[in-house]
N, C-alpha and C positions, 0 to 999 in steps of 0.2 A: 288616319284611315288610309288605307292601302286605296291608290287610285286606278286600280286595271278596272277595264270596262266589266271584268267576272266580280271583284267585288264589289261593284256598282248593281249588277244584275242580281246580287245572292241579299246585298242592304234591300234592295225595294220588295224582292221575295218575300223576305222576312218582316218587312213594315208593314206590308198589306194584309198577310196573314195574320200577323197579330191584332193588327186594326183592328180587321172583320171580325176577329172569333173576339175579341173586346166587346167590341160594339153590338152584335148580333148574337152572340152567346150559339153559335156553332163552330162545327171542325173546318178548316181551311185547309185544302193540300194545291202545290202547285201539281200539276198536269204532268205526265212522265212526256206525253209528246206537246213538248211545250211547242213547235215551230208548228205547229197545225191548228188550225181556225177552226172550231169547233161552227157548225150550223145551229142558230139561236132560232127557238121556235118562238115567233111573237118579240123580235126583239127590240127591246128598250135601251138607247144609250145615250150616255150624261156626256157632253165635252166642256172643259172649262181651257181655258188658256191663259198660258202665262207669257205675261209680260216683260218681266225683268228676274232673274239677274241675265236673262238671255231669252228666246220665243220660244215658244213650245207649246205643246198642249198636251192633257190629260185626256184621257177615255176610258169608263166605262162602257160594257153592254153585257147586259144580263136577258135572258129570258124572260117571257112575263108569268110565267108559273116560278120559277125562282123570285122574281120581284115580290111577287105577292104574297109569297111561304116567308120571309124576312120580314115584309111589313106584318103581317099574320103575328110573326113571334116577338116581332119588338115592340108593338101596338098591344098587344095581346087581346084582341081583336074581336073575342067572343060577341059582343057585348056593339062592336063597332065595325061598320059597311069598308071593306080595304077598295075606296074604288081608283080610277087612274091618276084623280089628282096626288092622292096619299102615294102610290107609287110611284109618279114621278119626283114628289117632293123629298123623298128619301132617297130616293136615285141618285140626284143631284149632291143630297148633304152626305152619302156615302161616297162620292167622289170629291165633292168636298174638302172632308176629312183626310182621307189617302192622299190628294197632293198635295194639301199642307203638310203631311206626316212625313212623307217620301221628301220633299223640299227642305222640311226641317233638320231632317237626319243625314240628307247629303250633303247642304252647306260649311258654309266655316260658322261655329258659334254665333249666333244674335249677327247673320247674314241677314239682311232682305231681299224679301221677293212679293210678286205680286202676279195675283191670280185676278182671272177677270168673274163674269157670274156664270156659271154653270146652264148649260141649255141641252134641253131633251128632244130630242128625234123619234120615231117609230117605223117600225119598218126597217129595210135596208141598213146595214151599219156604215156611217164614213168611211171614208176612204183610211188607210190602217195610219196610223202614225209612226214613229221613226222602230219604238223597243214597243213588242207585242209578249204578252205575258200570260198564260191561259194556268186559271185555277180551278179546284172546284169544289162545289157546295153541295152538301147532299145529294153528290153526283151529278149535278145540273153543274153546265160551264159556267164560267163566271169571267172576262175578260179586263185586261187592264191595259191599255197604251200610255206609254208617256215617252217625253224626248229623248232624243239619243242616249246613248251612255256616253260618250266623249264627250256632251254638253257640261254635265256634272262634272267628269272632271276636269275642267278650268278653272273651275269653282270651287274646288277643293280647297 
């Protein structure tokens, strides 16, 4: 794998978006103005941290009419109340997911790493982390931080 920080930033592009449209069975587009912080109305975010092969953390934050149109489709929900636990609980296992995926894909083969548990906030988002990534979901932003790109490549 070529180690410049551009194809570090175009691998997690492309992990997260397949993730989501996996996982959630919608379209995924990165954001043409990616260096711009979109304003989350209601916004919910998941931070998990990792611990080894170096520190970092992960970050979600999504809006709460975006959280709850995902839970809505992946629950398929008619039937069942989407309230803030289920939304936070899927918060979480959707960033989860993503940086196991992003971790898995940047390492060297059957590398280890270790992620800690995942915790939700409301309100206000953290403070940004190192690489800021804005996607979007049925036109609702969808955000993604994680650790530098220069971290990864050591790691190569």
């Amino acid at each position: 794998m070529d180690k410049s920080p551009k194809s570090i930033i175009n691998k997690i592009e492309s992990v997260v978006t397949s993730k989501i449209e996996e996982m959630m069975f919608v379209e995924v587009n990165v954001a043409r103005d990616n260096m711009q912080k979109p304003k989350l109305d209601e916004p919910i975010t998941a931070v998990i941290h990792l611990r080894e092969p170096f520190e970092g953390r992960f970050t979600i934050s999504v809006g709460r009419e975006l959280a709850i149109s995902l839970a809505t489709s992946l629950f398929n929900s008619e039937n069942k109340k989407i309230d803030n636990e289920i939304v936070d609980d899927l918060t979480r296992e959707i960033l989860n997911i993503l940086a196991g995926a992003v971790m898995a894909s940047l390492l060297k083969a059957k590398a280890n790493f270790k992620l800690g548990i995942p915790i939700i906030s409301r309100g206000e988002r953290p403070s940004a982390s190192d690489s800021f990534f804005h996607f979007e979901i049925d036109g609702y932003p969808f955000l993604f931080e994680t650790p530098k790109p220069e971290l990864f490549m050591r790691e190569l």
